[in-house]
C-alpha positions in Angstrom: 0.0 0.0 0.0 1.1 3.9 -0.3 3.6 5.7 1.8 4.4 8.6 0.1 2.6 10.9 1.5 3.0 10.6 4.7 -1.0 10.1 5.5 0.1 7.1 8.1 1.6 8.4 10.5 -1.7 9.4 11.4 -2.6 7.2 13.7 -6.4 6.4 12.4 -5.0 5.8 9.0 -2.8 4.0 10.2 -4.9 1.7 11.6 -7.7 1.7 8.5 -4.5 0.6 6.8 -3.8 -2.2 8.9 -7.6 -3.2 8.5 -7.0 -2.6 5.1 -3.5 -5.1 4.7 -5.8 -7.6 6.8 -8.7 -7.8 4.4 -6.1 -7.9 1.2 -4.5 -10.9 2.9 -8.1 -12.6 3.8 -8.7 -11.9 -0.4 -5.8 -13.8 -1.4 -7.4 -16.9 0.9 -10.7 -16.8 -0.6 -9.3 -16.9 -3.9 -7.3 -19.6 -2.7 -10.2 -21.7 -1.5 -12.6 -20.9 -4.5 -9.7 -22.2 -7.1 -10.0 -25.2 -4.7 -13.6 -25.7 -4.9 -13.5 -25.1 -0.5 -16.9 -23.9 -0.3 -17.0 -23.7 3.6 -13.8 -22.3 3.7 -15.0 -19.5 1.5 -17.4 -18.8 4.1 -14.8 -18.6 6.9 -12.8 -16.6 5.2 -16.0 -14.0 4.6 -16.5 -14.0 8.1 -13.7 -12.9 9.1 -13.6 -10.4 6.1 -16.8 -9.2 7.6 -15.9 -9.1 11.4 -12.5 -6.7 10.2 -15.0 -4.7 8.0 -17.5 -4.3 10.6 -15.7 -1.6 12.7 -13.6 -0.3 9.6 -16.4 1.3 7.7 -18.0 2.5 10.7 -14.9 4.2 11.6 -14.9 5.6 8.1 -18.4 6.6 7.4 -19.1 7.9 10.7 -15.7 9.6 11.5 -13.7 10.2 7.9 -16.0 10.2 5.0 -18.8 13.1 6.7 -15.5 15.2 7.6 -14.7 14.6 3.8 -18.4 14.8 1.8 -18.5 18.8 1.4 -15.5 18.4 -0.6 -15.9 14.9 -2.7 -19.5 14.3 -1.9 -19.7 11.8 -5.3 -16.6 10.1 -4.8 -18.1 9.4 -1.0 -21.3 8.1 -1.9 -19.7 6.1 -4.2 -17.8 4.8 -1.9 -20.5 4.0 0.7 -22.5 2.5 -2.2 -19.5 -0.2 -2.5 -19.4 -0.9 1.4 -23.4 -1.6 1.1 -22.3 -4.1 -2.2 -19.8 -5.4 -0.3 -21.3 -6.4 2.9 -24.1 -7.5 1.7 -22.7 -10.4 0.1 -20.6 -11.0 2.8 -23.8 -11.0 5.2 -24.7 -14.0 2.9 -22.6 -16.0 4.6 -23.4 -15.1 8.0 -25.2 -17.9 9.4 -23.8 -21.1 6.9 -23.8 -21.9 3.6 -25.8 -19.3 1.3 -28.6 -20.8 -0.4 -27.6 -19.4 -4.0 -25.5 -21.7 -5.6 -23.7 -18.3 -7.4 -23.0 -17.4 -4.1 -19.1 -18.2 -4.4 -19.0 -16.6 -8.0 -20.4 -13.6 -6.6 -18.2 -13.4 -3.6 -14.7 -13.5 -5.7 -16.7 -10.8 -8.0 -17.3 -8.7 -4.8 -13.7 -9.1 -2.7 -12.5 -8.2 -6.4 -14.5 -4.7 -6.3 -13.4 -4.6 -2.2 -10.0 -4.5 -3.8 -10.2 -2.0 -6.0 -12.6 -0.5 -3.4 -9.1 -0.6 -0.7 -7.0 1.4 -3.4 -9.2 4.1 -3.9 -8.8 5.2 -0.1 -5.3 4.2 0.1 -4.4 5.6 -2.9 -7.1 9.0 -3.0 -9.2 8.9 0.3 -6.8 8.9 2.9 -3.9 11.3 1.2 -6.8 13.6 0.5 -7.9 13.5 4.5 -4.6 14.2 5.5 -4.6 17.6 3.4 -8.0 18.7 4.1 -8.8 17.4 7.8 -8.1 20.1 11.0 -7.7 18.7 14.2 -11.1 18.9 15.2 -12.1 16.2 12.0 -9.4 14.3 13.4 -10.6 14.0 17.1 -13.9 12.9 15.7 -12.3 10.0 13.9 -10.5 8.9 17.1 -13.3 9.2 18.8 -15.8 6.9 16.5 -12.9 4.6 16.6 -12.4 4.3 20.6 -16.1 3.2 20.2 -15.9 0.8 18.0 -12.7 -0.9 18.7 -10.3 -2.3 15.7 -10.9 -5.2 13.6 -7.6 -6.1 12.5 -4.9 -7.7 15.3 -1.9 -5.8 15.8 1.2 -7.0 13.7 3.4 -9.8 15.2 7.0 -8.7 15.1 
């Protein structure tokens, strides 16, 4: 992911970045279990997708994006629009096996779109906040994320 602006040593991007690494990572094992026809580990792995996501785009869309709408309201909504996509299929998986037999199909097309979905804030979201967020934006951030807690563990070393 991006370093070259400097956006994580911000401590909340920082962190949506970790989330972010996490959920790339649980991609690549998806993949992994659809090329192996691993239905149920499909599901695992979108459950855990989901449980990272959970406080991730709450952090986001309750702390970062209304800080950000005023000035990128489209690009926002657009990217609210793909968290509803997103966890919706996901949510498909929530309690066992999804009854559409497309399901996996349409997971692999989703997590493929969450990818693409990760690059835009990497790459456009999160440099942006760091140019046009004040302190106060900030604090707001932190504070939606103290309430939600983090979804990704910290990094072994």
């Amino acid at each position: 992911m991006c370093e070259y602006c400097g956006c994580q040593s911000l401590t909340a991007i920082a962190e949506l970045t970790r989330e972010h690494d996490a959920v790339v990572t649980l991609i690549s094992h998806a993949r992994e279990a659809r090329r192996g026809g691993d239905v149920s580990r499909m599901i695992g792995t979108a459950r855990k997708i989901a449980e990272v996501l959970e406080p991730h785009t709450r952090v986001e869309e309750h702390g970062l994006f209304p800080a950000m709408a005023a000035e990128f309201p489209e690009k926002i909504r657009t990217l609210e629009d793909e968290h509803r996509r997103v966890d919706a299929v996901l949510r498909e998986a929530a309690v066992g096996l999804p009854a559409d037999p497309g399901w996996p199909d349409r997971l692999i097309e989703v997590l493929d779109l969450l990818r693409d979905h990760i690059l835009k804030e990497q790459d456009g979201v999160f440099p942006a906040a760091l140019a046009f967020l004040g302190p106060e934006e900030w604090e707001a951030v932190a504070a939606v994320r103290a309430r939600v807690g983090t979804g990704a563990p910290e990094p072994t070393r």
